[in-house]
Every structure is written in C-alpha cells, then in structure tokens.
N, C-alpha and C positions, 0 to 999 in steps of 0.2 A: 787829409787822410784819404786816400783810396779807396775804390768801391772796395775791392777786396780786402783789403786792410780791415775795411771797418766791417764787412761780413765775417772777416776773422774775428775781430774783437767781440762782439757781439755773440759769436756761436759760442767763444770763449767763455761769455760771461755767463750765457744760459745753463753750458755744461758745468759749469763751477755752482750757480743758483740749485742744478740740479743734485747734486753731489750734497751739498748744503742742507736740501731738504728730505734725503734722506739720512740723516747725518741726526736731524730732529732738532735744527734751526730753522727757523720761521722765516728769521729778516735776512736781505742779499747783502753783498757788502755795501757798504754806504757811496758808494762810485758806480755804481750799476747801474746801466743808461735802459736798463725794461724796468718796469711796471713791478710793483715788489708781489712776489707768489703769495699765492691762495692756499693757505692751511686749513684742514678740517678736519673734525674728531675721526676717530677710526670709523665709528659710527657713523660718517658721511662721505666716507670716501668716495668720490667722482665715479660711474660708472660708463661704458662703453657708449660715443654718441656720434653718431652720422651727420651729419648737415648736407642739404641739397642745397643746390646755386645754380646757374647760370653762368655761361662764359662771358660775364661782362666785367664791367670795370668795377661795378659796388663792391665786390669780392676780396678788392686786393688785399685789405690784412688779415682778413683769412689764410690766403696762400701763401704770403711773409710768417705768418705766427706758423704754420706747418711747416715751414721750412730753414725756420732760425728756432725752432725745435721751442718754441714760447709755449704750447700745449703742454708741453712733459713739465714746464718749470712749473707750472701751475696746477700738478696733481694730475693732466689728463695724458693717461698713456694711452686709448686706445682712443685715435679718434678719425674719423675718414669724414673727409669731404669728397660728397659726388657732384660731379657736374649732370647737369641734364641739356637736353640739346633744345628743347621747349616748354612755357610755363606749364601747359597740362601735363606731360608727363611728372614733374616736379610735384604739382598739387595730387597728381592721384595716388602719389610713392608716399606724401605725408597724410594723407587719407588715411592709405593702409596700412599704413605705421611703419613702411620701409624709411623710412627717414625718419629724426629727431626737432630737427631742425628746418628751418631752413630761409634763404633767402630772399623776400618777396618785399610786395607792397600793402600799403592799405586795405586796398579793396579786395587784395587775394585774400589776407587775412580776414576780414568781415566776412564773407563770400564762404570761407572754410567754417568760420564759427555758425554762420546759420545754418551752414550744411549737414551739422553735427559733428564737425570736429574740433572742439574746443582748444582754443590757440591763446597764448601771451609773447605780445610782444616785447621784447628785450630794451630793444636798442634799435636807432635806427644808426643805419651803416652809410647814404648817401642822401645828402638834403636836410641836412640841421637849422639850415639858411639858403638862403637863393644863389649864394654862390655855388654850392656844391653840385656836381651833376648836373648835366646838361641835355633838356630835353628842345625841341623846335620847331619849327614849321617853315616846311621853303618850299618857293615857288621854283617849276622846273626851269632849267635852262632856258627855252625859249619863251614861256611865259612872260606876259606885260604885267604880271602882277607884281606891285612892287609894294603895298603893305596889306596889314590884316583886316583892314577896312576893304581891300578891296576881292578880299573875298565872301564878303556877304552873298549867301548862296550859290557859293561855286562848292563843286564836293572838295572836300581835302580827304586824302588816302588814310587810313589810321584802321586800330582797331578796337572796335566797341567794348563797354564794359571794361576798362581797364584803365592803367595813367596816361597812358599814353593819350587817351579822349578825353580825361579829364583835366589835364594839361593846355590840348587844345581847347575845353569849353571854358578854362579860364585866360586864356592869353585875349581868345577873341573877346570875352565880357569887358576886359581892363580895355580893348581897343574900341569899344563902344558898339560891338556887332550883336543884334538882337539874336536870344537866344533861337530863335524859329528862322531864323536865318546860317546859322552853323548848321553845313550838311556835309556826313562823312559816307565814305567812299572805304568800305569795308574791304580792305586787303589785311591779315593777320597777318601774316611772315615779314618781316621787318624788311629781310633781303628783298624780296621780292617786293617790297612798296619802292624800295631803293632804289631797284634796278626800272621799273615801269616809271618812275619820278623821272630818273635820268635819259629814259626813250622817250618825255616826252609823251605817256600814256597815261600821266598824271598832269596835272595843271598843278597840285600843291600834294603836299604828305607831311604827318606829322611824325619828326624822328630820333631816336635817340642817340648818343655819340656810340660809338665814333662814326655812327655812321649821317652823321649833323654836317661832322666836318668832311668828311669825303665826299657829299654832297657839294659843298661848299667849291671845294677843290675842281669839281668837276663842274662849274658853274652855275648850279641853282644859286637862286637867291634867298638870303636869310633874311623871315619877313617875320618872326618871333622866336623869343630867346626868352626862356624860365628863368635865367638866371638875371634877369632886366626886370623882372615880372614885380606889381608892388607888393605882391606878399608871394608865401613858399607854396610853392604847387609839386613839391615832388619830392618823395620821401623815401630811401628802399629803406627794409625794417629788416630784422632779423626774428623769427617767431619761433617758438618753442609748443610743442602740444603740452598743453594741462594734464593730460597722463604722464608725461616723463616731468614734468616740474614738482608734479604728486608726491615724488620718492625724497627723500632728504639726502638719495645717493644724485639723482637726477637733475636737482634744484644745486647743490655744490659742485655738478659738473658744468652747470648753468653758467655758474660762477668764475668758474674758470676757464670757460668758453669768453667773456668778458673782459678779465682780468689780460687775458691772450691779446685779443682785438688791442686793449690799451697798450701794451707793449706793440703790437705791430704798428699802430697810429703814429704812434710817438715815433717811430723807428723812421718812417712814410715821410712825415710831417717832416724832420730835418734834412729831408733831402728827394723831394718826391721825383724828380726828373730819372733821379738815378733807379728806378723802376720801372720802366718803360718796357725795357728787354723782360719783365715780369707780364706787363699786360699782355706781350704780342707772343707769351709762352701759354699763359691761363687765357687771356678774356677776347683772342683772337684778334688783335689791334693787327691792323695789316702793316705787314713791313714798310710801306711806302707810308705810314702817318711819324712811324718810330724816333725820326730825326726831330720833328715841329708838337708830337702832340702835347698838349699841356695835362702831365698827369693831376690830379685830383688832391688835395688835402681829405684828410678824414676825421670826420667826428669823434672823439670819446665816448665810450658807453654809457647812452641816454636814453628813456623812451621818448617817442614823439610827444611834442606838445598837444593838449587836448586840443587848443584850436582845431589845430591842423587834422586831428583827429575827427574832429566831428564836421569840419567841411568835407571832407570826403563822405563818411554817411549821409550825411547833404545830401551832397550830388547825386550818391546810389539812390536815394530812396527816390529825388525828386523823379529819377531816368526809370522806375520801378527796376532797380537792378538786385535790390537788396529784398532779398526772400525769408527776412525774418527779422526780430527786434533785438539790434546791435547796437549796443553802448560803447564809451568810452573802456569805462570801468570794466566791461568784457572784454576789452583786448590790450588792457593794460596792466590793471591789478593785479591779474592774475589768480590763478587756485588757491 
C-alpha cells in the first residue's frame, strides 16, 4: 500500500470512528487499524488541553495523532500542541498554567514538583528500553580520544542538572570512570555544544539525536551510546499538572490524550521510515539526515518504571539538585 493510500485509509477510518461516536456507538468497526475511542459520561466529557514540546523526535505521535485527526476520535476536539523553542520556556508556560501538558523528563518533572507545581506522569514517550532514543558522547574530530575511559578528567561539553548529564554520569560509571573524575564543561544550547565539538573547541560533548549522528557524519567519534548502556538511562515522559487531572473533565481528557498516542504508535510502528518527511517538518531533522536517518519505534502508554524512577532521584539528590522530598508515588500516582 502507499504512503498515501494508507494516509487515505487511515484518515478514512478516523472520519467514519468519528461519525460512529457521535452516532452513540462506542466500538469502531472490527477492521479498524487505530486504537478503539474513549467514551465518557456526559458528565466527563474531555475539556480543552495544550501540551508543550519541543522540536524533537520524542513528539512524533503526538503530531501524527493531530494530524490523522486521532484526538477528535477519541472525544478531544479542542486540543493544541505548542512547541517551544527551549526547556525553560516550556517549564515556566507549565508553571503558570499556560500549558496542560507537557513533554519532558524526570528530572524536569521532580524539579516542577518540588517547586510547587504538582505533576503526574502519564506515560513515557521515548526510552521504555535502551533501544529507544538516542543519547551519546563523542569525541571531536581531531581528538585522540577514542573510549570513555579515556576521558577521566577531561571536561565533556553538556549541560548540568538535566539527562543529558545524567546520561553522561551513567555511561562513564558502566565504563569504570570514578565519579570525581567526570568533569563537565557547561555549554546549555545543544546547537552551540555542536557546533564548538565540531571546531574542535571541545575535546568531547554529550549529545542528543539527531544531532549524535550529524556529529558522526562530520567525524567526531562515537565513544558512548545509551542505547549499549547495561540498563535504561533515558526516559522522555509526558506529564500532566494535578490541577487539570483534579477535574473528571481533565482526567478523561487525559485519557484520550493516551488513547491518541496509542493509535498514533501503532500507526508509527508499522512503518516508521515512512515518517521521516514528519520529523524534518516537526522535530527539525535536517534534510541532509532525511535519506539514512533511522526513525524511532514508540512505546504504548506506560508510566516509567519505579526503578528507573528513583535512579534519577538518586542522582538529583546525590548532585543536591533536588530541592525538596520527591517520591515515586509523587510523580506517578497521581491526585
């Protein structure tokens, strides 16, 4: 079948689910290749909800579920996903309650909950296992560094308080490097560690795709890879504020926030390459990866496992990054 083909079928089938459920059938026909809709009492009808992101790859059935209209099948008519162009902007817009949602990690979420803003996590979106998503560490083009042992106390570019350093504190632990020995070299803007790795104004930088591989391409060297790592170091989640999960209109739109993602995954998942022209529309993939890049499988809606959960408090607390008493059960449970 055809890209297009099967984007016809598909939008077909949502439009017909849609039809269906206001019709006041529940189930889709029994051939229907999404995710069966989310019904709820009148009494819980879904209400209007934002989500914040990033222009990256974790997003992608996000932007597929908007745009094979999966939101509408599943009860949400009114729903906007914003991009932001940096995590601070993104954490202060869900601060102040301009946002419902939104797309983050661990530690943003712990980080938001001690700050006073009370967060559940949904689901994680990229990192269920160590295949998914791709974080790393390369030495620059001319650099003689050629594994992670041999950066015991050389700085690597990264930036503090975030995955990206925790990423790094765990590749080098699994490579035997003491921890008093790992020293980062504070560059925040991802581009900008990219572009100073690639002059050669870096010895090493820790980084995420796509820009791993355009590193790659341009001759640094790949000297750790999360996805090799012996356990999962990298997780994006999807978090929701405890005030909007509070409502039982908020909590069903929750739902179908979820129920979306699963039709978009499943949609993803039969055929990931054929999204590509999606990433380099949404998550800024530069035209020159478009041909080779290996897009991503995605997870079903799950919350993080506790492990994984409390090695990141771990870390925060051990780094004092964590400014208050964050649980499991506080970013998972829920209100």
């Amino acid at each position: 079948m055809t890209r297009r083909a099967r984007i016809a079928r598909a939008a077909f089938a949502a439009s017909l689910a849609a039809v269906l459920l206001l019709a006041g059938c529940a189930k889709p026909p029994a051939d229907a290749e999404t995710a069966e809709p989310v019904t709820t009492p009148a009494a819980e009808k879904p209400i209007a909800i934002r989500i914040g992101t990033l222009p990256t790859e974790d997003s992608l059935p996000l932007w597929v579920a908007e745009d094979m209209g999966y939101f509408a099948t599943n009860g949400l008519t009114d729903v906007e996903i914003v991009t932001f162009q940096s995590a601070q902007e993104r954490d202060a817009a869900f601060a102040a309650g301009a946002i419902d949602a939104y797309m983050g990690d661990i530690i943003a979420a712990a980080n938001l909950e001690a700050g006073g803003t009370p967060n559940t996590i949904k689901t994680v979106m990229l990192g269920a296992d160590q295949s998914q998503g791709r974080f790393g560490v390369v030495a620059s083009p001319k650099s003689k560094v050629a594994s992670l042992e041999e950066l015991a106390g050389v700085p690597v570019g990264t930036s503090s308080a975030t995955i990206q350093e925790y990423v790094l504190d765990g590749l080098m632990a699994e490579a035997g490097v003491a921890e008093a020995d790992v020293k980062v070299e504070e560059v925040k803007k991802v581009p900008v560690r990219f572009e100073l790795l690639m002059a050669d104004q870096l010895e090493a930088a820790a980084l995420p795709e796509p820009f791993l591989t355009l590193a790659e391409q341009g001759g640094a060297k790949l000297v750790g890879d999360d996805t090799k790592a012996a356990k999962n170091l990298s997780q994006t989640v999807l978090l929701f504020t405890d005030e909007y999960l509070g409502t039982p209109e908020g909590a069903a739109a929750a739902e179908g926030v979820l129920a979306a993602w699963d039709a978009a995954v499943q949609q993803i998942n039969a055929e990931p390459q054929s999204y590509v022209d999606e990433l380099v529309k949404y998550a800024q993939l530069p035209e020159s990866l478009s041909e080779t890049y290996q897009v991503n499988t995605y997870p079903l809606s799950s919350p993080p496992a506790e492990i994984d959960v409390n090695a990141v408090l771990d870390w925060m607390r051990a780094k004092s990054y964590l400014k208050g008493d964050v649980s499991y059960d506080d970013l998972v449970t829920g209100p």
